[in-house]
N, C-alpha and C positions, 0 to 999 in steps of 0.2 A: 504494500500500500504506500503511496506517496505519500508522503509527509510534508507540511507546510511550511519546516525550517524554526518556527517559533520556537519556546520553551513556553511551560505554564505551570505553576503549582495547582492546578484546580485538576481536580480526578473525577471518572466518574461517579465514582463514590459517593465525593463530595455535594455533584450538583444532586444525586438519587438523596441521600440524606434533608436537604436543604428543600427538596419539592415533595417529600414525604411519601417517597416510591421507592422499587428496591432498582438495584444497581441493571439489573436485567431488563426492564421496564424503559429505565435512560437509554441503554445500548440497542433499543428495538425503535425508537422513536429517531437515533441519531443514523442508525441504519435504515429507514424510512422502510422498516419490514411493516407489509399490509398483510400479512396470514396472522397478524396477530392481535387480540382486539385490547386497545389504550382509548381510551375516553379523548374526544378533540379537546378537552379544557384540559387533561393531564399532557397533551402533546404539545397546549400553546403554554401551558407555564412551566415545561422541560426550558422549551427552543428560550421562554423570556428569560429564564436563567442561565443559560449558554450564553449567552449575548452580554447580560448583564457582568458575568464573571471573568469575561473573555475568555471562555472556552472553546477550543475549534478540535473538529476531529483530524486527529493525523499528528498534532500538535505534541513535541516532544515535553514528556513528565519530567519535572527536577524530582531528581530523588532526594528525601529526606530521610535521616537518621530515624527509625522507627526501634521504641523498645518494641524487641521480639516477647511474641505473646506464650506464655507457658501454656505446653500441652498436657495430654495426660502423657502421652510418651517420656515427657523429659520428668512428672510424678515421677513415675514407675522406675524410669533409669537411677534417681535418687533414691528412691527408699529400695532398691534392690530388689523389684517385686516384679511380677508380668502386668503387665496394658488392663490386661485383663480382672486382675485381680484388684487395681486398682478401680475399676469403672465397676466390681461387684460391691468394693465399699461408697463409693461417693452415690451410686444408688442404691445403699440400705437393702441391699441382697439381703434375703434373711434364709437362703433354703441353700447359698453357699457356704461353707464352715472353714472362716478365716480365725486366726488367733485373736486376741483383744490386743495382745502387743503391734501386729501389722498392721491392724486399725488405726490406732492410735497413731502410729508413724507417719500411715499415711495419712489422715486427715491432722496433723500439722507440717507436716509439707505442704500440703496443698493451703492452708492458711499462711504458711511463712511466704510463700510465693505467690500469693491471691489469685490462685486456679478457681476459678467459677464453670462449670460445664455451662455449653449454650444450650438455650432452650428446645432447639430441636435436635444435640445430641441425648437431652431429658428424655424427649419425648419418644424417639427413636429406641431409647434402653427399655421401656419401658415406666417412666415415673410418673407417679398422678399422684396430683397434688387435691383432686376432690374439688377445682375449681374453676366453675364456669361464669363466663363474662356475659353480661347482658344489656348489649348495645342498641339501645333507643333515641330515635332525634327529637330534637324540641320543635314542637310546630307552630308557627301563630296562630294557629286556629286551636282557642279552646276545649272544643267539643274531641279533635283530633287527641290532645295531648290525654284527655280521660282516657282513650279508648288506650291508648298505648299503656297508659298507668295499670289501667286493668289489666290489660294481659300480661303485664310486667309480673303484677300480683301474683297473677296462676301460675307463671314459670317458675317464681321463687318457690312459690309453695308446691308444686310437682319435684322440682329439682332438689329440696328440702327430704322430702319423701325418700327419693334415690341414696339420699348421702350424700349430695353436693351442697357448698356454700357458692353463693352467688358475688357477684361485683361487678356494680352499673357502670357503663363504658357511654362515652358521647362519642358519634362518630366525627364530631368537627374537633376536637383531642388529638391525631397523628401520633402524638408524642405520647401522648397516654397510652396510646395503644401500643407502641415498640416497647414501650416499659413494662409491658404485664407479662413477664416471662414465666408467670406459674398458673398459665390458664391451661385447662385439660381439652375446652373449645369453649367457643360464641356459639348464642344464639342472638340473632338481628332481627331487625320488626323497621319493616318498612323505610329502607334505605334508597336512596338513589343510585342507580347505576355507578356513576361514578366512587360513590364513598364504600360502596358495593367492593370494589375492586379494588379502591385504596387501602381498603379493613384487610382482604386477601394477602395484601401484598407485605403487609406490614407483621402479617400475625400467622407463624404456620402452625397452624394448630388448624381440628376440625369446624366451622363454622358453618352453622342451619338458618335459612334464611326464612323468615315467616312474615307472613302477610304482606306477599313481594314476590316476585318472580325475576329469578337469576336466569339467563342463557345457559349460562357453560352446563355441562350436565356431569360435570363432576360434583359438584355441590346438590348436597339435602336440602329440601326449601317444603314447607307446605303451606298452601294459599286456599282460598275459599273457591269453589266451584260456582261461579258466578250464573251458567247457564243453571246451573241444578235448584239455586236459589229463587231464581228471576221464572221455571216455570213453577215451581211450587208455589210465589206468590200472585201468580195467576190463576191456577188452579183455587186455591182460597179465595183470592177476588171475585171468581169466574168472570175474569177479564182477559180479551185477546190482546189488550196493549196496557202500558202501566207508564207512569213517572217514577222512575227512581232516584231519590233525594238520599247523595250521599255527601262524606266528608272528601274533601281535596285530601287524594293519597297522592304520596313523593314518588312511590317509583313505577316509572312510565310503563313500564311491560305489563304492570299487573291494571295499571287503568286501563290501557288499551283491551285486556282483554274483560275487562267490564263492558266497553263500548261493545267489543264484537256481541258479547252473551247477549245486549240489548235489542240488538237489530234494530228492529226499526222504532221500539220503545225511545224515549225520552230521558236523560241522564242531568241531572240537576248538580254540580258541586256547589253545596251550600259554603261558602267562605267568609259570608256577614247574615248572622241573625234580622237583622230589618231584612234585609234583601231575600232571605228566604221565606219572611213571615209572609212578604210582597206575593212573591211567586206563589204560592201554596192557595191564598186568596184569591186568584187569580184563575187558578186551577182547580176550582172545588169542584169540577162535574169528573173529573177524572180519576182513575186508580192509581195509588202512591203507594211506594213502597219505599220507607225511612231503612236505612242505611244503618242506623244509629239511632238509639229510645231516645237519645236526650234532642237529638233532632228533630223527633217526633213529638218528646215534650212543651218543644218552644213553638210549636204552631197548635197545640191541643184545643184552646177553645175555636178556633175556625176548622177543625178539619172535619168530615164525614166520614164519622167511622165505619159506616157499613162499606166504604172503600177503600181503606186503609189498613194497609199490614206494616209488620215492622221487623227486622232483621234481629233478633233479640240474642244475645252475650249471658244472658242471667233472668230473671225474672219478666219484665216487659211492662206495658199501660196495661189498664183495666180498661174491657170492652173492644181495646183493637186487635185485629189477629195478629199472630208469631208466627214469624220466619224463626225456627230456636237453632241456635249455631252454638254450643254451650263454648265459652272463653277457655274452663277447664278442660274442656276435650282437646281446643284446639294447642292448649300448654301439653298435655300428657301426648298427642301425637308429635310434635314439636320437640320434646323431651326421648321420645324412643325415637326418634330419626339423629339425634345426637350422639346416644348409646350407641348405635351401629358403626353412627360414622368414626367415632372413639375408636369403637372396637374394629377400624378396618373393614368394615362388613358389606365389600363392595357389591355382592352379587343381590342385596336389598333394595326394592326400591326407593330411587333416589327422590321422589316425588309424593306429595300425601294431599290428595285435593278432597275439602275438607264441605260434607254436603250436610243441608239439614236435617237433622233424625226426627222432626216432628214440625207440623204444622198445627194449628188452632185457629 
């Protein structure tokens, strides 16, 4: 490869670190490789920090004096012991039988020399720590952040269940998230494509994506079956078309396929309370189907309930019909799509589309 003759201290390391992407990610954007899929907003703030840093490809690195980092190899070489037996104690083998004296030797060497294992030779040994991260965004819309609170609830308390402790992750954090090297996996709830993939790149651990639809089909995700909803609350209507008044979800694949489920129905994102109280008014000779109770709350004295369902999480109104989608179900399927992916369990499916077990 030709080279441009310059020098530069800036690596790719450094620009992946600084745009909170992995180094692989930089080197797929700088190669202008298209088989690979980078978010346009992660490829235009690589290029603006190339620019910014005076980074150019081909560009000769100065090299700098780097302390060399201690392995387990050079452990092991010091306390006189195999690779192996060192990597049985720093992961708490309890079914190998080392002495208590090699022990000890070795886990103060490894402190006199601040030997840390990275988190995915952790995870690769097998260690679990019992802890899962649960990544939610803030929404401005109200009504949205309930819903996410709620199911936040039910995972804590299914994952509670299993033996796991939890720890609430934001996905606009980057840095929060390279820092959590003792997560066993995430579970996410309605992410953006892009923070989608930033979470990926930052965290190799298992991660379930819920109430969202991922592409890659390496990843566990389970979402709501939007068609299986939309004809059951027709059927309860006995209506051949409906309005459906939902909250503005973040990420795009899974509204899209709300649209498709609708056809030729009606799709309302409520985003301001006056403005849906408006519409709803508006629309009293028609079949409505609320998305969310408390959006069905805030229009209650103008609606006609003998045409109104509601997509219900927990309990529902009095007098209007249930779409019932229990929260807990959708935490306990949620939770066994984690265990597998934990457990390697690739021949499981990767997908759980989440339908309603009861109407009223």
């Amino acid at each position: 490869m030709e080279q441009s003759g310059k020098t530069t201290h800036v690596t790719i390391a450094e620009i992946a670190r600084r745009a909170g992407v992995s180094s692989a990610t930089v080197s797929y954007v700088l190669s202008g490789r298209k088989d690979v899929k980078v978010a346009e907003q992660t490829r235009s703030r690589v290029m603006a920090l190339c620019r910014e840093l005076g980074y150019e490809k081909g560009a000769k690195r100065e090299r700098t004096a780097e302390k060399k980092q201690v392995t387990i190899d050079d452990i092991a070489r010091e306390a006189g012991v195999s690779t192996a037996t060192v990597s049985y104690i720093i992961n708490d083998r309890k079914d190998v039988k080392i002495s208590d004296e090699t022990r000890r030797k070795v886990l103060q060497i490894c402190n006199l020399r601040q030997y840390t294992p990275s988190p995915v030779a952790r995870l690769l040994a097998g260690k679990k720590n019992n802890l899962i991260g649960i990544c939610a965004p803030q929404s401005p819309y109200p009504v949205c952040n309930a819903a996410y609170y709620a199911t936040v609830q039910a995972l804590q308390a299914c994952l509670q269940e299993k033996g796991y402790g939890t720890l609430l992750l934001s996905p606009a954090d980057r840095q929060e998230m390279r820092l959590q090297e003792n997560l066993d996996g995430i579970v996410c709830i309605d992410l953006t494509e892009e923070e989608f993939y930033a979470l990926k790149e930052s965290c190799f651990v298992p991660i379930v994506a819920v109430d969202m639809i991922v592409e890659d089909p390496l990843f566990f995700k389970t979402y709501t079956d939007h068609a299986a909803v939309i004809d059951a609350a027709k059927q309860l209507l006995q209506a051949d078309s409906l309005i459906y008044l939902a909250c503005p979800c973040r990420n795009a694949p899974y509204l899209d396929d709300l649209r498709r489920a609708l056809r030729e129905d009606i799709l309302f994102l409520a985003e301001d309370p006056v403005q849906l109280y408006h519409f709803v008014a508006g629309h009293a000779d028609r079949a409505m189907l609320f998305g969310d109770e408390l959006l069905a709350a805030m229009c209650l004295p103008i609606l006609d309930k003998t045409k109104t369902a509601v997509l219900c999480g927990g309990g529902g109104i009095p007098n209007i019909g249930r779409i019932v989608l229990p929260t807990a179900e959708k935490a306990r399927r949620a939770v066994g799509l984690l265990q597998d992916a934990i457990g390697r369990e690739e021949t499981k499916p990767h997908t759980c589309l989440l339908r309603p077990i009861t109407s009223e």
